[in-house]
ZADO-1210 file (C-alpha; in nm, 4 decimals, padded with zeros to 6 digits):
<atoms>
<atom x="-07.4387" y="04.5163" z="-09.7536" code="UNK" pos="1"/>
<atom x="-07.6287" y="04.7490" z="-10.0081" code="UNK" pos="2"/>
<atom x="-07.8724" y="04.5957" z="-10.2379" code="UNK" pos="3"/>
<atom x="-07.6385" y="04.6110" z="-10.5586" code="UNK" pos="4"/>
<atom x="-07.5775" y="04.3365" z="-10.7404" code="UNK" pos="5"/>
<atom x="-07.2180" y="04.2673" z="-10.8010" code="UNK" pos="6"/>
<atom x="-07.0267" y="03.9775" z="-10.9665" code="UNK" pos="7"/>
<atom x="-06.8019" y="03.7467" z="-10.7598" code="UNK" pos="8"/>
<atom x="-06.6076" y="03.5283" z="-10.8975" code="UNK" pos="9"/>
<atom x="-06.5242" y="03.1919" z="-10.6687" code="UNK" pos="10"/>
<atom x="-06.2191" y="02.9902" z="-10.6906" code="UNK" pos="11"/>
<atom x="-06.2115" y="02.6420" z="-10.5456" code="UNK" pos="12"/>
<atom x="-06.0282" y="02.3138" z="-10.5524" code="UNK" pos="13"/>
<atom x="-06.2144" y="02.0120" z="-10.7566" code="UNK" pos="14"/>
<atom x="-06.3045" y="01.8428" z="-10.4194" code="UNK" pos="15"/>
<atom x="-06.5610" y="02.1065" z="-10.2976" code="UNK" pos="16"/>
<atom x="-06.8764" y="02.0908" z="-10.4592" code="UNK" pos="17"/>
<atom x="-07.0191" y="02.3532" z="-10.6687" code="UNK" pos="18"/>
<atom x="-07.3441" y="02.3968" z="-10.3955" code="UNK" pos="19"/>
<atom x="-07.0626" y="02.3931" z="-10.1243" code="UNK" pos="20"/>
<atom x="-06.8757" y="02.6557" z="-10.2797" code="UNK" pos="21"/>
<atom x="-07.1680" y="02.8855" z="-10.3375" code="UNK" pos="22"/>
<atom x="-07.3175" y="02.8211" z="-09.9874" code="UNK" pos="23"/>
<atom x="-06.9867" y="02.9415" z="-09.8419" code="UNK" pos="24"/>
<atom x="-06.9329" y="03.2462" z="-10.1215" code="UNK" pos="25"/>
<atom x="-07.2574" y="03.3094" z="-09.9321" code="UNK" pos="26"/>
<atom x="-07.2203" y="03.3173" z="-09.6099" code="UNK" pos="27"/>
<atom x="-06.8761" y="03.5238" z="-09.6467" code="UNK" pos="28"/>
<atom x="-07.0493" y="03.8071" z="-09.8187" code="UNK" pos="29"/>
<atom x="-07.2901" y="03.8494" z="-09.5285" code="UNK" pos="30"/>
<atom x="-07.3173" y="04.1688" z="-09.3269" code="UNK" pos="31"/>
<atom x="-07.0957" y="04.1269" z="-08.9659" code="UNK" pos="32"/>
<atom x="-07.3695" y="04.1457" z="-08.6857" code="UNK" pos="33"/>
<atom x="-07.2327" y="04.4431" z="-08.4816" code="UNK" pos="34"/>
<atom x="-07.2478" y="04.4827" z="-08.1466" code="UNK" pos="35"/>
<atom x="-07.4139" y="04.7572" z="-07.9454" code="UNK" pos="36"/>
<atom x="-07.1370" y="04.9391" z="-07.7524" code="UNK" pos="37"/>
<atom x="-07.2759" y="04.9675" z="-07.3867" code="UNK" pos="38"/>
<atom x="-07.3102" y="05.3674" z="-07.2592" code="UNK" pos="39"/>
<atom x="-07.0639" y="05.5019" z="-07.0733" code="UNK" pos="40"/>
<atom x="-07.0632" y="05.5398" z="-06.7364" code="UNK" pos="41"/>
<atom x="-06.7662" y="05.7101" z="-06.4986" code="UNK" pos="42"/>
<atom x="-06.6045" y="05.5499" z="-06.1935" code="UNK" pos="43"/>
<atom x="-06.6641" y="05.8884" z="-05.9898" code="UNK" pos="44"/>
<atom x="-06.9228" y="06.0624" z="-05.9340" code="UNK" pos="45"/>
<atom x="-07.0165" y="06.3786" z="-06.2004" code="UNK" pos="46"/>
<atom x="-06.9802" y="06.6672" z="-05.9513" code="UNK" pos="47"/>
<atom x="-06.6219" y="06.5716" z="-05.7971" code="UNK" pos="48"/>
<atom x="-06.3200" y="06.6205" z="-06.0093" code="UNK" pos="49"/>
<atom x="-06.0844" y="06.2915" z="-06.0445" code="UNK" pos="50"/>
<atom x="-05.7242" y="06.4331" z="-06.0939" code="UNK" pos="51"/>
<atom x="-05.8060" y="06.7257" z="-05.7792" code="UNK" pos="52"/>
<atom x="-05.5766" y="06.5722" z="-05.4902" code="UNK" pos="53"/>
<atom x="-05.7218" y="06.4642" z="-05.2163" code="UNK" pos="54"/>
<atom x="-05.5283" y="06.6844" z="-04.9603" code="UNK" pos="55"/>
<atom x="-05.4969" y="07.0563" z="-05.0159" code="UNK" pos="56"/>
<atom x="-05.2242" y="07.2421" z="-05.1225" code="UNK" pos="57"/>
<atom x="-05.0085" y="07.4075" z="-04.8376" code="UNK" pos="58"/>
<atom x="-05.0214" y="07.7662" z="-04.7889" code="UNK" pos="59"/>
<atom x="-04.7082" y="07.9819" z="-04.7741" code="UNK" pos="60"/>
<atom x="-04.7351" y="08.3354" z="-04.5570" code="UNK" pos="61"/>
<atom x="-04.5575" y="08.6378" z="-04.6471" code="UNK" pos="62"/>
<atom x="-04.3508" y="08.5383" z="-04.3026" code="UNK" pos="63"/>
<atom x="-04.2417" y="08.2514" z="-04.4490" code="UNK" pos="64"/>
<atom x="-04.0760" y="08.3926" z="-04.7398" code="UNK" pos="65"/>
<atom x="-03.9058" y="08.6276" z="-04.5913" code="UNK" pos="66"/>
<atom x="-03.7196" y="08.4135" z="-04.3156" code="UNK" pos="67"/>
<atom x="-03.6628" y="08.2056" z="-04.6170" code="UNK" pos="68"/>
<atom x="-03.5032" y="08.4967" z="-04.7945" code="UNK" pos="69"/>
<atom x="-03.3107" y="08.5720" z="-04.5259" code="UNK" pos="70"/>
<atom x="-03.1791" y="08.2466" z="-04.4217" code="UNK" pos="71"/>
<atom x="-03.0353" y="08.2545" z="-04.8070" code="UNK" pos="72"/>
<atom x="-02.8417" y="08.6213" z="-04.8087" code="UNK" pos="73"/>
<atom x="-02.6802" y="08.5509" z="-04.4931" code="UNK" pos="74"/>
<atom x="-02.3097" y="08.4395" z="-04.5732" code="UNK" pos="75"/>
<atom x="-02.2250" y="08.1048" z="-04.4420" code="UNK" pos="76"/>
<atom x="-01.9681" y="08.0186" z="-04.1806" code="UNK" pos="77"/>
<atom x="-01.5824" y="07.8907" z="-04.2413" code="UNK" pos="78"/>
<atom x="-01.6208" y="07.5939" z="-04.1191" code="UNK" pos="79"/>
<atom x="-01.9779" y="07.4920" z="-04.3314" code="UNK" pos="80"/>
<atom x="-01.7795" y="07.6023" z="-04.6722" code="UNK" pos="81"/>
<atom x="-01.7012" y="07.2727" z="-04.8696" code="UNK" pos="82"/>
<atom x="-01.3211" y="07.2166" z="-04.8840" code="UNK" pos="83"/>
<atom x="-01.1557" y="07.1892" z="-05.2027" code="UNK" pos="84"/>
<atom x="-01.2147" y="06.8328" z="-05.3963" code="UNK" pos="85"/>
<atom x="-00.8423" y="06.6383" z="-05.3682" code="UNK" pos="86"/>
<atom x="-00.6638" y="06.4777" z="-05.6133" code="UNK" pos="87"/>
<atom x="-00.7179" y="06.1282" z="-05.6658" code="UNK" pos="88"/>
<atom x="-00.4049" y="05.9293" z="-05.5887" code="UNK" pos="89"/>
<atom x="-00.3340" y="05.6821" z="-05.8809" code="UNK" pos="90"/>
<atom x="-00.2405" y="05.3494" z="-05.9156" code="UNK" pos="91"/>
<atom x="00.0283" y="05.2532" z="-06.1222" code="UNK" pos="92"/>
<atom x="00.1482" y="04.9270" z="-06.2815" code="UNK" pos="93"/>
<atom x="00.5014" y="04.7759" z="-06.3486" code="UNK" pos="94"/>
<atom x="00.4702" y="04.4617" z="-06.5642" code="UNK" pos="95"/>
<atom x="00.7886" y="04.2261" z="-06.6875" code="UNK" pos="96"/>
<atom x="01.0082" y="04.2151" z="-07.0032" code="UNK" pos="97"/>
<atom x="00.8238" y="03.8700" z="-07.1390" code="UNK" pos="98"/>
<atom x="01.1340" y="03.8326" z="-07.3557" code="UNK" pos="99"/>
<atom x="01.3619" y="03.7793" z="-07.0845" code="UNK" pos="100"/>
<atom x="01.4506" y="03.4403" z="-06.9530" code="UNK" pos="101"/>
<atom x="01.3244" y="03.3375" z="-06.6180" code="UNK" pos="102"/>
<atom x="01.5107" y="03.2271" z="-06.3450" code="UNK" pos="103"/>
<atom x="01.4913" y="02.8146" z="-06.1976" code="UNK" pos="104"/>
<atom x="01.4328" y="02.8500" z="-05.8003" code="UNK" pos="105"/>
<atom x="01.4759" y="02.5965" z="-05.5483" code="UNK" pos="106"/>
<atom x="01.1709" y="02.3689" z="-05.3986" code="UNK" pos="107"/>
<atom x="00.9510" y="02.4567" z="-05.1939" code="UNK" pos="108"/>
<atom x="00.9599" y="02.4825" z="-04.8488" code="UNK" pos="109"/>
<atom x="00.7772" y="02.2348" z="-04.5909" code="UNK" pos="110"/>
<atom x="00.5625" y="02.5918" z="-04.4989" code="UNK" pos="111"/>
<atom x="00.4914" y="02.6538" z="-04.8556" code="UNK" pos="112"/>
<atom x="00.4619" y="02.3065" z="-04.9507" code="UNK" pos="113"/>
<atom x="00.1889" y="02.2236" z="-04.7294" code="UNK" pos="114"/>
<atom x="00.0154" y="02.5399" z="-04.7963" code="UNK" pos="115"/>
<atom x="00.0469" y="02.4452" z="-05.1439" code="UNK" pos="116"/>
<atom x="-00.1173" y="02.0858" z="-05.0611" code="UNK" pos="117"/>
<atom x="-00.4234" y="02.2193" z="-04.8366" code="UNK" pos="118"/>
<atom x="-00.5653" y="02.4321" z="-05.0326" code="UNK" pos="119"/>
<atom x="-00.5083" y="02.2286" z="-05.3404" code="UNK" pos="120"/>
<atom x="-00.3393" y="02.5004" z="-05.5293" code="UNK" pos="121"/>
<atom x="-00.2133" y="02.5353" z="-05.9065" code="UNK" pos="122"/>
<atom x="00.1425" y="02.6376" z="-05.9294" code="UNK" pos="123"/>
<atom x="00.0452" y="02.8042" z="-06.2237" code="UNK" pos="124"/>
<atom x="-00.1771" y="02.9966" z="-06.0150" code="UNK" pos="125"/>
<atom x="-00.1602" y="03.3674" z="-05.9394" code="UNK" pos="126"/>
<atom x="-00.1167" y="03.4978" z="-05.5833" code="UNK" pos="127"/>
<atom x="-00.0275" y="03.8172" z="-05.4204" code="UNK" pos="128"/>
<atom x="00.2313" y="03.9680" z="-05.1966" code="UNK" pos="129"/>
<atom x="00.1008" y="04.2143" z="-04.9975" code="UNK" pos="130"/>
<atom x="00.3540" y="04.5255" z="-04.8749" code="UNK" pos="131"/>
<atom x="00.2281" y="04.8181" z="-04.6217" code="UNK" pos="132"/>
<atom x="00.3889" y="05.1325" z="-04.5220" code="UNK" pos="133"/>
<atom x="00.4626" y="04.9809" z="-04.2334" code="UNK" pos="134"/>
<atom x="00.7121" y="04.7303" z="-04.4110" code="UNK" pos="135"/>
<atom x="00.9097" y="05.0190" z="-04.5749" code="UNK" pos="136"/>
<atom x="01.0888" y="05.1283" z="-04.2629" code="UNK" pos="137"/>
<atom x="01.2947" y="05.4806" z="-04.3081" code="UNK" pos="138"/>
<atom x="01.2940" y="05.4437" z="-04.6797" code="UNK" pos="139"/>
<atom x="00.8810" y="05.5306" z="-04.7765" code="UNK" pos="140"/>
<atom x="00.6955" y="05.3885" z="-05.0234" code="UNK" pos="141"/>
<atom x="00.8030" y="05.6085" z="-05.3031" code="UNK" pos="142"/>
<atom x="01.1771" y="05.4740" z="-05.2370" code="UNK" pos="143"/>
<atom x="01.0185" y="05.1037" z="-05.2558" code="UNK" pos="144"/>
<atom x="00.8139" y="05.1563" z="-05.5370" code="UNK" pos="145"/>
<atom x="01.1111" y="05.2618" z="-05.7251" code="UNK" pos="146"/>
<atom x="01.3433" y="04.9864" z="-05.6574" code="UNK" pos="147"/>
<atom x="01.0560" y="04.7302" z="-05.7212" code="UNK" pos="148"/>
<atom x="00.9810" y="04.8815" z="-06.0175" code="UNK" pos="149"/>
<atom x="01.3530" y="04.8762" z="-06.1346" code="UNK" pos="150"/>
<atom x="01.3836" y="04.4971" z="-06.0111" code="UNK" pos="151"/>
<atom x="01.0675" y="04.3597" z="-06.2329" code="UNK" pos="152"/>
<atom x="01.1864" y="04.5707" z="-06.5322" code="UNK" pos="153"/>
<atom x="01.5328" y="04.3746" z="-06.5011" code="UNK" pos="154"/>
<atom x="01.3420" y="04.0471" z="-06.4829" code="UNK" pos="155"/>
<atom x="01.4552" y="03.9747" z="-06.1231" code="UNK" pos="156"/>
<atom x="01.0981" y="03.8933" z="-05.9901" code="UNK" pos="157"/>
<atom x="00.9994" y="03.5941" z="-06.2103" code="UNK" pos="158"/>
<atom x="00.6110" y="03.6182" z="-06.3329" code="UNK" pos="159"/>
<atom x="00.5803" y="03.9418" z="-06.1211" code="UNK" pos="160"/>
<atom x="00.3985" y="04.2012" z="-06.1563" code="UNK" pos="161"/>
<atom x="00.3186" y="04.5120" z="-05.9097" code="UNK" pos="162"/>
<atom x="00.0496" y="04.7423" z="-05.8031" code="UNK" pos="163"/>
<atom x="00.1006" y="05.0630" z="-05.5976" code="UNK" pos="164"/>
<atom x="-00.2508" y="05.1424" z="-05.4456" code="UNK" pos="165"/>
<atom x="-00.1715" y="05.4679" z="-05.3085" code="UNK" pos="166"/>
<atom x="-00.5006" y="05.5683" z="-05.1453" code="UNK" pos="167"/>
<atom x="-00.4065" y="05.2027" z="-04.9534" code="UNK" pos="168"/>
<atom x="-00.0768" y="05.2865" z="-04.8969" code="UNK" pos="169"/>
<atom x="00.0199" y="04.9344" z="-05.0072" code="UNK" pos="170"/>
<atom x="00.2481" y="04.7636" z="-05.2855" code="UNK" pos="171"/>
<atom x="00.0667" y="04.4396" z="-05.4503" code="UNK" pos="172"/>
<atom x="00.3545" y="04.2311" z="-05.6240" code="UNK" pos="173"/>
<atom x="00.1118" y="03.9338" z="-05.8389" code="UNK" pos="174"/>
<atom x="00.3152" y="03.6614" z="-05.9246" code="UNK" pos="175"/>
<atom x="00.2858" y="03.2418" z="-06.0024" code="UNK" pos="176"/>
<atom x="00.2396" y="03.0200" z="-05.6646" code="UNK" pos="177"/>
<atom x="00.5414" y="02.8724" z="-05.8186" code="UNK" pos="178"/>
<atom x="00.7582" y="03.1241" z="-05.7629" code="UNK" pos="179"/>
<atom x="00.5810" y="03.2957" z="-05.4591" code="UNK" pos="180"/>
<atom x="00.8402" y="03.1725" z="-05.1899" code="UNK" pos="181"/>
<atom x="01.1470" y="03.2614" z="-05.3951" code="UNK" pos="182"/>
<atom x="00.9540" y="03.6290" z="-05.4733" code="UNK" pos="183"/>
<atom x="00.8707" y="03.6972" z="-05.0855" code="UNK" pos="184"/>
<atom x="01.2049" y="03.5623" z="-04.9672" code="UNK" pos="185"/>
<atom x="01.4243" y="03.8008" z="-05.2023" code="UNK" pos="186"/>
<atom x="01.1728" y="04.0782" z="-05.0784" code="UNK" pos="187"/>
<atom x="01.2356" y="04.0421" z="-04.7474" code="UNK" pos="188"/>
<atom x="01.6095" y="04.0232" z="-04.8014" code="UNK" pos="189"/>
<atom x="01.7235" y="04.2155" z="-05.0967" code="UNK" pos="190"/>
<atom x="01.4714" y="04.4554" z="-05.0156" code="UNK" pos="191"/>
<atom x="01.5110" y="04.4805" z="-04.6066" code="UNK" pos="192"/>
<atom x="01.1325" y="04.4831" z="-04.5691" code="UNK" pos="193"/>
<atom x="01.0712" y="04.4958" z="-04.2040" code="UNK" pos="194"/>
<atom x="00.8029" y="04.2706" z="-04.0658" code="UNK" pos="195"/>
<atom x="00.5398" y="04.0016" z="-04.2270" code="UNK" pos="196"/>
<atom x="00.3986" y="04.0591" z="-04.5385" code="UNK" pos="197"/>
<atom x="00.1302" y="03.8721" z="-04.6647" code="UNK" pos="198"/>
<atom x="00.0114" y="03.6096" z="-04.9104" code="UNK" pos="199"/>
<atom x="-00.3372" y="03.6327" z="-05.0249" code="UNK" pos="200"/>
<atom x="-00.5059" y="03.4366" z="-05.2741" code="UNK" pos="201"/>
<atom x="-00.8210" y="03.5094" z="-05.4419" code="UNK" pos="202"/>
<atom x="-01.1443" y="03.3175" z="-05.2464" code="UNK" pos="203"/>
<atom x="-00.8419" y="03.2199" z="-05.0050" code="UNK" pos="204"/>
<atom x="-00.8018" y="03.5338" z="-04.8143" code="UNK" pos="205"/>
<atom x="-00.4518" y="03.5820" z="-04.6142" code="UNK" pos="206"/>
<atom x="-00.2716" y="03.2221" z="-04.6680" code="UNK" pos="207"/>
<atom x="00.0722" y="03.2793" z="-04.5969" code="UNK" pos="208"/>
<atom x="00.2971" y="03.5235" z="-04.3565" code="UNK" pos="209"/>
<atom x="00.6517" y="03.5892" z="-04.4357" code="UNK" pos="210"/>
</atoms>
């Protein structure tokens, strides 16, 4: 501190004393002792350079460039050229009037009903009917697509709705495990699938085949 004298003033509470009070005033307005910074001293050595890399840099010859240049002006082959990026097939959606009234089905089968039982599922439960190309017969996809689409407009497929993944080349009809049976029976007949179509379940895998 320099050797001016300067006026502090000292606020305190009545318990301190007055002696305490200066003592600590006192010791506050003490220099800091400061501490002598040690010197310096580098982790590597003066003469080598820290940020060189250890390994030197390759060399390139005048040969090398030019088979380099060359191997870039000469035109590439049919076959290597990159074919023309396809367009994505989409997936569309057909989803049911909520409006309309839904149709009372019959019970369950004994199939369904012990499916139902062992694996403990909800009838309120969503599940999905699985279609392939293979299932179409002469009529294609397209053909199916259309008529499904049609059907779960009309409110024919209770709690249905479908999925055409075309890059699958499958139909996904989602629909209540209440109604599932009723949905993959007028499928197979209305519809004259040909061959099984599936029943997955989410976790469950495949649990049914129509």
């Amino acid at each position: 501190m320099s050797q001016d004298a300067k006026d502090v003033s000292v606020c305190f509470r009545p318990p301190l004393k007055d002696t305490d009070a200066v003592l600590l005033t006192h010791r506050v307005l003490q220099e800091f002792p400061i501490r002598v910074q040690p010197q310096f001293r580098p982790w590597f050595p003066s003469a080598s350079d820290a940020l060189k890399p250890l390994k030197p840099a390759p060399l390139i010859s005048s040969e090398d460039l030019q088979s380099v240049s060359l191997r870039l002006e000469e035109p590439a082959d049919a076959s290597d050229q990159r074919r023309p990026a396809e367009r994505p097939k989409r997936s569309w959606c057909a989803i049911a009037d909520r409006r309309a009234p839904q149709k009372i089905t019959r019970s369950f089968s004994r199939l369904f009903q012990k499916t139902v039982e062992k694996h403990a599922l909800h009838l309120r439960q969503r599940v999905k009917w699985v279609v392939c190309e293979r299932n179409c017969g002469p009529r294609g996809m397209e053909e199916l697509w259309l008529d499904l689409n049609r059907a779960i407009r009309r409110s024919r497929l209770p709690t249905c709705n479908a999925n055409y993944q075309r890059a699958l080349a499958q139909i996904w009809l989602y629909c209540d495990v209440f109604y599932s049976e009723y949905i993959g029976n007028l499928l197979k007949q209305e519809f004259q699938l040909s061959g099984q179509i599936t029943l997955t379940c989410h976790r469950l895998g495949d649990i049914v085949k129509l």
